[in-house]
N, CA, C and O atoms as CSV, one atom per row, in Angstrom:
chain,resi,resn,atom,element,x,y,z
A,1,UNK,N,N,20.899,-6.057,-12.156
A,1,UNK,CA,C,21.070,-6.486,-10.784
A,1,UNK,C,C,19.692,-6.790,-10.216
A,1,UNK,O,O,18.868,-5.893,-10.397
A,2,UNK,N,N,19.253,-7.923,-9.534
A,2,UNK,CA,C,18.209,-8.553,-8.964
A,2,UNK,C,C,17.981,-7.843,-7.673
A,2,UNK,O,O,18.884,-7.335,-7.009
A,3,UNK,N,N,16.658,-7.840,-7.345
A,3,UNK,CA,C,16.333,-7.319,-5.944
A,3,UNK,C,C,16.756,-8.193,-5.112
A,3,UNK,O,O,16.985,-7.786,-3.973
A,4,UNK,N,N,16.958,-9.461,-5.383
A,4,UNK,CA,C,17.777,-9.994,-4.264
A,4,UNK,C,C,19.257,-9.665,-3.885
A,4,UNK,O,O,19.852,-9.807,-2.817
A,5,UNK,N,N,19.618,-9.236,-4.960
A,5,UNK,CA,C,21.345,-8.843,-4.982
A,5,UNK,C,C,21.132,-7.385,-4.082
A,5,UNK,O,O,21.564,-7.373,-2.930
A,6,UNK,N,N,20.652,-6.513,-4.478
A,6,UNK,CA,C,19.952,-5.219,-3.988
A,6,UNK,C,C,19.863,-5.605,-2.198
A,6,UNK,O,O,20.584,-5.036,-1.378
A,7,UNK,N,N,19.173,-6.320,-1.952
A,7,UNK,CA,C,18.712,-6.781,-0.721
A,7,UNK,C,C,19.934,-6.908,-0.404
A,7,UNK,O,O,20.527,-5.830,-0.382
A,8,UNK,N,N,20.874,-8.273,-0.015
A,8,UNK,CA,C,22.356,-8.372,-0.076
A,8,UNK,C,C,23.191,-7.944,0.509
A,8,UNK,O,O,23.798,-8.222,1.544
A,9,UNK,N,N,23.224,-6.713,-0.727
A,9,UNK,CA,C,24.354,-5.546,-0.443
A,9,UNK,C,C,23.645,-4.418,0.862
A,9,UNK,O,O,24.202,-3.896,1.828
A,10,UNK,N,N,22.463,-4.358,0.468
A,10,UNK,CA,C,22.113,-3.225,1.381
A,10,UNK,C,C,21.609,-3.923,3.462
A,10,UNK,O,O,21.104,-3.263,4.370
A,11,UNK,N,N,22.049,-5.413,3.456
A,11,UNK,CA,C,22.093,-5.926,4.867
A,11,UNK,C,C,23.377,-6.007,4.938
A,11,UNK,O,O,23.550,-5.070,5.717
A,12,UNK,N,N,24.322,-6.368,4.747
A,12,UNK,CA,C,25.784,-6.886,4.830
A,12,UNK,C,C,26.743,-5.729,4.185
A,12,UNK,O,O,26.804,-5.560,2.967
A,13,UNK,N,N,27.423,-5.016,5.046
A,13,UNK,CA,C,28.461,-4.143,4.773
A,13,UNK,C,C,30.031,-4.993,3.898
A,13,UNK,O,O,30.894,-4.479,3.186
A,14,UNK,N,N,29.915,-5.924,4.196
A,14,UNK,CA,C,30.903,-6.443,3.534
A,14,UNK,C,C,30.479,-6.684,2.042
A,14,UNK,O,O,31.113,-6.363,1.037
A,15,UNK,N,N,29.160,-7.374,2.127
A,15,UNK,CA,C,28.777,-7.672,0.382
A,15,UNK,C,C,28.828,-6.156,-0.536
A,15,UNK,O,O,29.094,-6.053,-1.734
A,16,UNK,N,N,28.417,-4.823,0.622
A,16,UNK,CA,C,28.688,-3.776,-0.162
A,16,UNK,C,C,29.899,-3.866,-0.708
A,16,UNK,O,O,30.287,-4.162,-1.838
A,17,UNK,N,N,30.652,-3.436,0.689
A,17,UNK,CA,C,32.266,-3.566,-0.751
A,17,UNK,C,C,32.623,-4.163,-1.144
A,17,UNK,O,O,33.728,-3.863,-1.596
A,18,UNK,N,N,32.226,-5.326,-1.358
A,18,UNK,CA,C,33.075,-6.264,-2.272
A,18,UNK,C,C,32.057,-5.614,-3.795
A,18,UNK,O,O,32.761,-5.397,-4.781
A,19,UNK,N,N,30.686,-5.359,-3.951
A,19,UNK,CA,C,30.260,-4.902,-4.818
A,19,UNK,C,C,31.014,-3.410,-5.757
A,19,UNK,O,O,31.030,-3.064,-6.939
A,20,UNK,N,N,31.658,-2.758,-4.249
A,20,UNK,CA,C,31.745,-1.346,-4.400
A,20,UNK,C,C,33.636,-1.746,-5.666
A,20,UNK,O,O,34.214,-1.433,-6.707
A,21,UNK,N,N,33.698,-2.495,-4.603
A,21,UNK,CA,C,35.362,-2.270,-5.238
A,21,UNK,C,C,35.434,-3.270,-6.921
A,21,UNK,O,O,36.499,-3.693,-7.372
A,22,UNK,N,N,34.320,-3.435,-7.486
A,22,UNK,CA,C,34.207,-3.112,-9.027
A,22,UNK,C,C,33.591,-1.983,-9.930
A,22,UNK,O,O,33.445,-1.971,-11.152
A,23,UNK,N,N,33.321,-1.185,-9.134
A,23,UNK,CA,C,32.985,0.223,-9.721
A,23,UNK,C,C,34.341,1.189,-9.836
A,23,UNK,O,O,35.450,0.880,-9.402
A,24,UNK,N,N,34.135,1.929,-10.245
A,24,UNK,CA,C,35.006,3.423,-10.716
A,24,UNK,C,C,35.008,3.752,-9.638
A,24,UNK,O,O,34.316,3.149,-8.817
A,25,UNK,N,N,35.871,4.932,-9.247
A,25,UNK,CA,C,35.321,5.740,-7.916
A,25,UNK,C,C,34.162,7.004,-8.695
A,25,UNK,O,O,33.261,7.553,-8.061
A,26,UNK,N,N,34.462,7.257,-10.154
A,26,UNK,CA,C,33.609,7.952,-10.713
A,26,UNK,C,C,32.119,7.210,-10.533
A,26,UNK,O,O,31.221,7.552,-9.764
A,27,UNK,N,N,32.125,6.516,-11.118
A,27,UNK,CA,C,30.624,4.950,-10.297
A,27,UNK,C,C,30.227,5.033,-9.689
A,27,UNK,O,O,29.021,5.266,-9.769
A,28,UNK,N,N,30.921,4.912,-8.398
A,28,UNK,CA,C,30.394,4.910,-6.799
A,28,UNK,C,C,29.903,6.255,-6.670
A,28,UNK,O,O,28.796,6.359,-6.142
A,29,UNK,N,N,30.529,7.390,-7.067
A,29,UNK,CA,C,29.951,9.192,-6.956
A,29,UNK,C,C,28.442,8.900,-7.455
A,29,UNK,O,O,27.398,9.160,-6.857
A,30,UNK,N,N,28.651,8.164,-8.969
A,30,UNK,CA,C,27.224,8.644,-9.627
A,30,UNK,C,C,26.393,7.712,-9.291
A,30,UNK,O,O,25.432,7.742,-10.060
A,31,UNK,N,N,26.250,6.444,-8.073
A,31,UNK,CA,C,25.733,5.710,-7.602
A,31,UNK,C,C,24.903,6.249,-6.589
A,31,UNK,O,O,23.685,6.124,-6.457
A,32,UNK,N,N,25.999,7.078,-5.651
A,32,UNK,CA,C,25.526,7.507,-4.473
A,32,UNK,C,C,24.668,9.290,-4.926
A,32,UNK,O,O,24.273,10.023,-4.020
A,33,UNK,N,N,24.599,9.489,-5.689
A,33,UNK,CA,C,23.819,10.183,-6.213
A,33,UNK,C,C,22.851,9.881,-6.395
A,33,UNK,O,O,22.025,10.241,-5.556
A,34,UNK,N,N,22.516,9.319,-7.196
A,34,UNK,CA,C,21.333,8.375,-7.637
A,34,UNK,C,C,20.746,7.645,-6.469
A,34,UNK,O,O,19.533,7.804,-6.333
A,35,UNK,N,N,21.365,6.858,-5.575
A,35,UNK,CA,C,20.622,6.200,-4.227
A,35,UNK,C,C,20.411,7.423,-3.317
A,35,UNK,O,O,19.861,7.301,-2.223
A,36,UNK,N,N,20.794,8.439,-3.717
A,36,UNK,CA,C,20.428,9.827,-2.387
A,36,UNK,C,C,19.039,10.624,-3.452
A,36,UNK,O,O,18.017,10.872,-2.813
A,37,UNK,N,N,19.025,10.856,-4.410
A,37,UNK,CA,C,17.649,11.222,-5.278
A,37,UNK,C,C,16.584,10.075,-4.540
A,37,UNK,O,O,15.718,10.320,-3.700
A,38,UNK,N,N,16.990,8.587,-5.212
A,38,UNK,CA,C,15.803,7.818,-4.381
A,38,UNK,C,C,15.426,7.886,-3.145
A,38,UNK,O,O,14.234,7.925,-2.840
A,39,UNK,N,N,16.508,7.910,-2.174
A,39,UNK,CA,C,16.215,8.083,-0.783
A,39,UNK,C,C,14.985,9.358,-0.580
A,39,UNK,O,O,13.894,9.236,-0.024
A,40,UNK,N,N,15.580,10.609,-1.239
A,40,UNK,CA,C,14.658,11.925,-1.356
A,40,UNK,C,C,12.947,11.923,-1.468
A,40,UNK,O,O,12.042,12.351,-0.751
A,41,UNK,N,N,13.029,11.142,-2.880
A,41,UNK,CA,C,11.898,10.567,-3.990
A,41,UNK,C,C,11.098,9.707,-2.574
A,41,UNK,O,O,9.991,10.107,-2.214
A,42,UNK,N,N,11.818,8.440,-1.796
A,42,UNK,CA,C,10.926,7.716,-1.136
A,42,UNK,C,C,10.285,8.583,0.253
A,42,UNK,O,O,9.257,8.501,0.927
A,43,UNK,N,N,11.412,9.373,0.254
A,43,UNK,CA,C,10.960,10.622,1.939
A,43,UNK,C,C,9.453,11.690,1.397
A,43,UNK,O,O,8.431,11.967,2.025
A,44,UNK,N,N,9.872,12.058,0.066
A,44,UNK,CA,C,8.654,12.964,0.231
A,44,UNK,C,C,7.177,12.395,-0.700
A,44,UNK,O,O,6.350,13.223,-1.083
A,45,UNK,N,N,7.001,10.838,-0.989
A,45,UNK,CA,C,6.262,10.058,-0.967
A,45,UNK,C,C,5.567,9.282,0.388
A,45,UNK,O,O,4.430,8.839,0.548
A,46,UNK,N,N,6.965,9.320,1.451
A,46,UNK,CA,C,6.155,8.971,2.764
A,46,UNK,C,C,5.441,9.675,3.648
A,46,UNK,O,O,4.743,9.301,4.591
A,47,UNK,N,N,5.889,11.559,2.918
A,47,UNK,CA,C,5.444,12.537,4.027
A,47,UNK,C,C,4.132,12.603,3.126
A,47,UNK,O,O,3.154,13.058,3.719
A,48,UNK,N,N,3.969,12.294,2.023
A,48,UNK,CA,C,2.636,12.970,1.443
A,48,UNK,C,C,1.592,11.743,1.500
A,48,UNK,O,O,0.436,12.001,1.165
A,49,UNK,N,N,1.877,10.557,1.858
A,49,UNK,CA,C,1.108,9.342,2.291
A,49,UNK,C,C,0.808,9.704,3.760
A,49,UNK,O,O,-0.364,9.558,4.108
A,50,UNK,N,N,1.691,10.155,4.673
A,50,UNK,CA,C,1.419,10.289,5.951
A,50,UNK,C,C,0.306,11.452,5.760
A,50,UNK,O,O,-0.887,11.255,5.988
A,51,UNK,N,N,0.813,12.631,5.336
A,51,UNK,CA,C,-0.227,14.016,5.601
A,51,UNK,C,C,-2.033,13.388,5.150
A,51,UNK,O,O,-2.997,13.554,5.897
A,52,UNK,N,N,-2.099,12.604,3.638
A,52,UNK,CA,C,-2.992,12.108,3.657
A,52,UNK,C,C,-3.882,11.284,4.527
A,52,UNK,O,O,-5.103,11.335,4.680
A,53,UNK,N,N,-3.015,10.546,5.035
A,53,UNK,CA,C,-3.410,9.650,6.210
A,53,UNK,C,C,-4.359,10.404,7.245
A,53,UNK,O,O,-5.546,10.099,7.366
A,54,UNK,N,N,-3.514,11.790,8.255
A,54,UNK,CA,C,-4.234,12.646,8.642
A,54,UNK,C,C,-5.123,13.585,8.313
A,54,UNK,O,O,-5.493,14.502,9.047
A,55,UNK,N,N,-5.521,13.341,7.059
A,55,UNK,CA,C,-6.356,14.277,6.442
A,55,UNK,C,C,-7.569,13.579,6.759
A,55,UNK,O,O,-8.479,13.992,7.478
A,56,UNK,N,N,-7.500,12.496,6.163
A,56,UNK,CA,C,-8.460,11.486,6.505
A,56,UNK,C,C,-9.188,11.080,7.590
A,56,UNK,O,O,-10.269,10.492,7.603
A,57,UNK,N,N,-8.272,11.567,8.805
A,57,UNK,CA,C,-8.094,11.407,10.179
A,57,UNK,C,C,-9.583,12.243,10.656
A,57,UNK,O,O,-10.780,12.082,10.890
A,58,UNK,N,N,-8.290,13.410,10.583
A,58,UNK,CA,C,-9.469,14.529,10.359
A,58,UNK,C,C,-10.786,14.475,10.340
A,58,UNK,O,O,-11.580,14.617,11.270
A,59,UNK,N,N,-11.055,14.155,8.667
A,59,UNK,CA,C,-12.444,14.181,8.099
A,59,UNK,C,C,-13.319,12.958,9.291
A,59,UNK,O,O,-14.442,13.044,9.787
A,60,UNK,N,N,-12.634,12.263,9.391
A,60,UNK,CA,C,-13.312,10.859,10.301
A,60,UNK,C,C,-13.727,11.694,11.256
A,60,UNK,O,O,-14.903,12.055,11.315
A,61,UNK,N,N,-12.752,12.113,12.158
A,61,UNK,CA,C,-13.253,12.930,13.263
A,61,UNK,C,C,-14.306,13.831,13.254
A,61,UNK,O,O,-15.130,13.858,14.168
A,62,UNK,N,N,-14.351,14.679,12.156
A,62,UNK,CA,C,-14.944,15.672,11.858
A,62,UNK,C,C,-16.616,15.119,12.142
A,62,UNK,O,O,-17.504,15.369,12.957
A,63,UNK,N,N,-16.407,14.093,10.769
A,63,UNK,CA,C,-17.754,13.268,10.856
A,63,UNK,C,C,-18.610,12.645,11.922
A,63,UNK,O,O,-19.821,12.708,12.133
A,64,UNK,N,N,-17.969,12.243,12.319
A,64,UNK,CA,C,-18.222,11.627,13.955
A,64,UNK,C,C,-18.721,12.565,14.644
A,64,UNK,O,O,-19.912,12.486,14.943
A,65,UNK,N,N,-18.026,13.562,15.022
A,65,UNK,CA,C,-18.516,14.719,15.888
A,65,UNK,C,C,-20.028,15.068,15.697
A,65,UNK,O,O,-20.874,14.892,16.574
A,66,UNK,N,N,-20.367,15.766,14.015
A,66,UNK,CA,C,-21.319,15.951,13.472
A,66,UNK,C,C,-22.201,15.613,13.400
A,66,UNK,O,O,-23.218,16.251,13.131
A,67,UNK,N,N,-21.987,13.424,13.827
A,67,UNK,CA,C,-22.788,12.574,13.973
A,67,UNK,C,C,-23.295,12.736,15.624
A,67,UNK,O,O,-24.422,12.689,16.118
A,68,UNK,N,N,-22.265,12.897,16.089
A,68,UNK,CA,C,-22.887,12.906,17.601
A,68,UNK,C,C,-23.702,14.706,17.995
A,68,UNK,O,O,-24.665,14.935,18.726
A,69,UNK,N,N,-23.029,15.494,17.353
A,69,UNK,CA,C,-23.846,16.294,17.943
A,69,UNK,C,C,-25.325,16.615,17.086
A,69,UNK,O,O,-25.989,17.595,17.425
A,70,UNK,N,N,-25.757,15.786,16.037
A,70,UNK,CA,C,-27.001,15.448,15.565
A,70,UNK,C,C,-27.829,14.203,16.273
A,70,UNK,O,O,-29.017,13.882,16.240
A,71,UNK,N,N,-26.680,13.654,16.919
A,71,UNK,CA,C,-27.767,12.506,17.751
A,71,UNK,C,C,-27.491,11.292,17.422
A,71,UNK,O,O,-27.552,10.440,18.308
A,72,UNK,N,N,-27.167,10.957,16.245
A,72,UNK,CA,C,-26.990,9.594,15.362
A,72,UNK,C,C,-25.457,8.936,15.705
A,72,UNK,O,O,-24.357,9.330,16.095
A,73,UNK,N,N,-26.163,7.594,15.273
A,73,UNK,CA,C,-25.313,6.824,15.609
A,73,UNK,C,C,-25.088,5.787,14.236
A,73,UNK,O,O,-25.898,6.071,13.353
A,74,UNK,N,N,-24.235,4.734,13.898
A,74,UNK,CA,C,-24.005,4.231,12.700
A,74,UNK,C,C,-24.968,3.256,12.234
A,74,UNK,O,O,-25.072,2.788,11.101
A,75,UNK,N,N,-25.769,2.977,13.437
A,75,UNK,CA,C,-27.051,1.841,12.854
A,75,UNK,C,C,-28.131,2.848,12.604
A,75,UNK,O,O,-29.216,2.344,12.315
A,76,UNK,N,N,-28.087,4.074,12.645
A,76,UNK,CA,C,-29.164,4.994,12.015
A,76,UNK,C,C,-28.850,5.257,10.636
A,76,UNK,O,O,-29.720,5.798,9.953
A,77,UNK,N,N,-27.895,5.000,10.190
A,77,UNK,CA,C,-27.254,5.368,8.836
A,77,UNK,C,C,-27.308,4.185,8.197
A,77,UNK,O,O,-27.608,4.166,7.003
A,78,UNK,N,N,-27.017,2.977,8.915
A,78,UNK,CA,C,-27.075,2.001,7.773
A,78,UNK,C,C,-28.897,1.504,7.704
A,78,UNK,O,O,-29.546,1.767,8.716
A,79,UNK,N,N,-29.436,1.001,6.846
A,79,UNK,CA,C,-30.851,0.728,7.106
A,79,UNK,C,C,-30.776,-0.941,6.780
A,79,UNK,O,O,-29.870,-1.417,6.096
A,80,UNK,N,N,-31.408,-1.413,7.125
A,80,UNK,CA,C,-31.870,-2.662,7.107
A,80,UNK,C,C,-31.506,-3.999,5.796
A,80,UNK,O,O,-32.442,-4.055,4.999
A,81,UNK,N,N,-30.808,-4.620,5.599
A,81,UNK,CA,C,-29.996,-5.402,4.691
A,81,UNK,C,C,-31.414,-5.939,3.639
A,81,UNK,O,O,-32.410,-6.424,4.177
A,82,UNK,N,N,-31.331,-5.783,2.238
A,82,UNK,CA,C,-32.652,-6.483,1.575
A,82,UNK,C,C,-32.004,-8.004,1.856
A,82,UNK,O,O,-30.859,-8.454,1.912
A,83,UNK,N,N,-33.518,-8.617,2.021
A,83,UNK,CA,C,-33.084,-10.311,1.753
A,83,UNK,C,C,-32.895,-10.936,0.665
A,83,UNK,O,O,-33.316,-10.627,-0.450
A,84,UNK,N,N,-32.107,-12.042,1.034
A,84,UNK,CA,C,-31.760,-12.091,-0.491
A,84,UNK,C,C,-32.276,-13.280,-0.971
A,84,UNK,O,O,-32.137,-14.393,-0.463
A,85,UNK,N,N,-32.988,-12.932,-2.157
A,85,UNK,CA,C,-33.810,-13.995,-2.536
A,85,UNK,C,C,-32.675,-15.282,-2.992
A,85,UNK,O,O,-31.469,-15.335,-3.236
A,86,UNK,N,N,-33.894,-16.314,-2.943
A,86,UNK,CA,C,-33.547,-17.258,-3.214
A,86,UNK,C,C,-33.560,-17.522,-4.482
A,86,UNK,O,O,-34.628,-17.356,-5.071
A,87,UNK,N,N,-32.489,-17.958,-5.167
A,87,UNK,CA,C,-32.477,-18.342,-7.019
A,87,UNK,C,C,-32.830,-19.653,-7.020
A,87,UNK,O,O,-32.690,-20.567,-6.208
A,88,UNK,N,N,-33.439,-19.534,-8.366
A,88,UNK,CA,C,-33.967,-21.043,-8.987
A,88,UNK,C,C,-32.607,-21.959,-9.541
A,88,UNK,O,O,-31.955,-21.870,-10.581
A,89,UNK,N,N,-32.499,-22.815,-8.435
A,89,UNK,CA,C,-31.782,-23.898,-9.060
A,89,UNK,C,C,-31.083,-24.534,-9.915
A,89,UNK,O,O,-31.899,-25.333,-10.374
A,90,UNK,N,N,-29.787,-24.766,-10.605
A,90,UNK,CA,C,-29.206,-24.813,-11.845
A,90,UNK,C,C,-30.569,-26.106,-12.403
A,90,UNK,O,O,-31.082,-27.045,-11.793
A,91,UNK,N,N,-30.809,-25.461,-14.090
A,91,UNK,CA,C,-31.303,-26.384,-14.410
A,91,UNK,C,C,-30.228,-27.833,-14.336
A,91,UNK,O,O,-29.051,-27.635,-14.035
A,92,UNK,N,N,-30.757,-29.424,-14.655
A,92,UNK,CA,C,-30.042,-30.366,-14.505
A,92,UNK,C,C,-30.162,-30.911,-16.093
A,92,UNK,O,O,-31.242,-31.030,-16.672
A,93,UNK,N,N,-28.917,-31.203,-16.661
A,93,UNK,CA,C,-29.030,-31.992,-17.695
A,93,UNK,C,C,-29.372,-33.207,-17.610
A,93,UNK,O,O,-28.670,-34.011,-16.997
A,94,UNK,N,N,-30.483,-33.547,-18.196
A,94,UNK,CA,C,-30.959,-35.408,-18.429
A,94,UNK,C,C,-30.044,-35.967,-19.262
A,94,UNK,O,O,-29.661,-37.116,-19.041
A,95,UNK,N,N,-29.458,-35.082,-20.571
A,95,UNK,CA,C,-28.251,-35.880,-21.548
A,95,UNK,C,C,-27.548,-35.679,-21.240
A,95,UNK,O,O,-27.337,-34.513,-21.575
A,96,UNK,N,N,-26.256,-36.287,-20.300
A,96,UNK,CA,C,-25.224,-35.542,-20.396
A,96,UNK,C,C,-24.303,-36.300,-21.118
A,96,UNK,O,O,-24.474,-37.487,-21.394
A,97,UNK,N,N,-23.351,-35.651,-21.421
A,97,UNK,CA,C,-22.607,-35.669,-22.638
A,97,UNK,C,C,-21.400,-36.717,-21.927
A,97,UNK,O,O,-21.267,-36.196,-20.819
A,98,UNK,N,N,-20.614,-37.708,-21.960
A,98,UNK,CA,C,-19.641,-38.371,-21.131
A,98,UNK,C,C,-18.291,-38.644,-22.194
A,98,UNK,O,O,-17.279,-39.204,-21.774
């Protein structure tokens, strides 16, 4: 089954059952099993992306603070860009090959 079929069924209640009513009712049990594990699987992948998120949060904050109550600011941290030299020119072929 295609993620577009997937897509489909899961906007349109009707395309569900018309999907549903070629399964077993044994089918549909071990379907909705299986789509309630994933549902699970995607919930405690979003809580552990979120908690990270604020962890991060955190540390930002943290940093910042640390920065301000030392005085500094982010152009004290970054220093001055090297220039960038200039490269020598592709050599030019006199023969070229046609």
């Amino acid at each position: 089954m295609s993620t577009d079929t997937l897509e489909r069924i899961a906007r349109n209640k009707n395309v569900a059952r018309a999907a549903a009513r070629q399964l077993s009712m044994e089918q549909l049990h071990k379907l909705s099993e299986v789509i309630g594990e994933v549902i699970e699987q995607k919930q405690q992948e979003d809580h552990k992306r979120q908690a990270e998120e604020a962890a991060k949060e955190r540390k930002l904050a943290e940093i910042r603070e640390a920065m301000s109550d030392a005085g500094l600011s982010m152009d004290d941290l970054i220093s001055e860009q090297p220039r960038k030299r200039r490269g020598r020119p592709p050599k030019k072929d006199k023969e070229r090959k046609q």
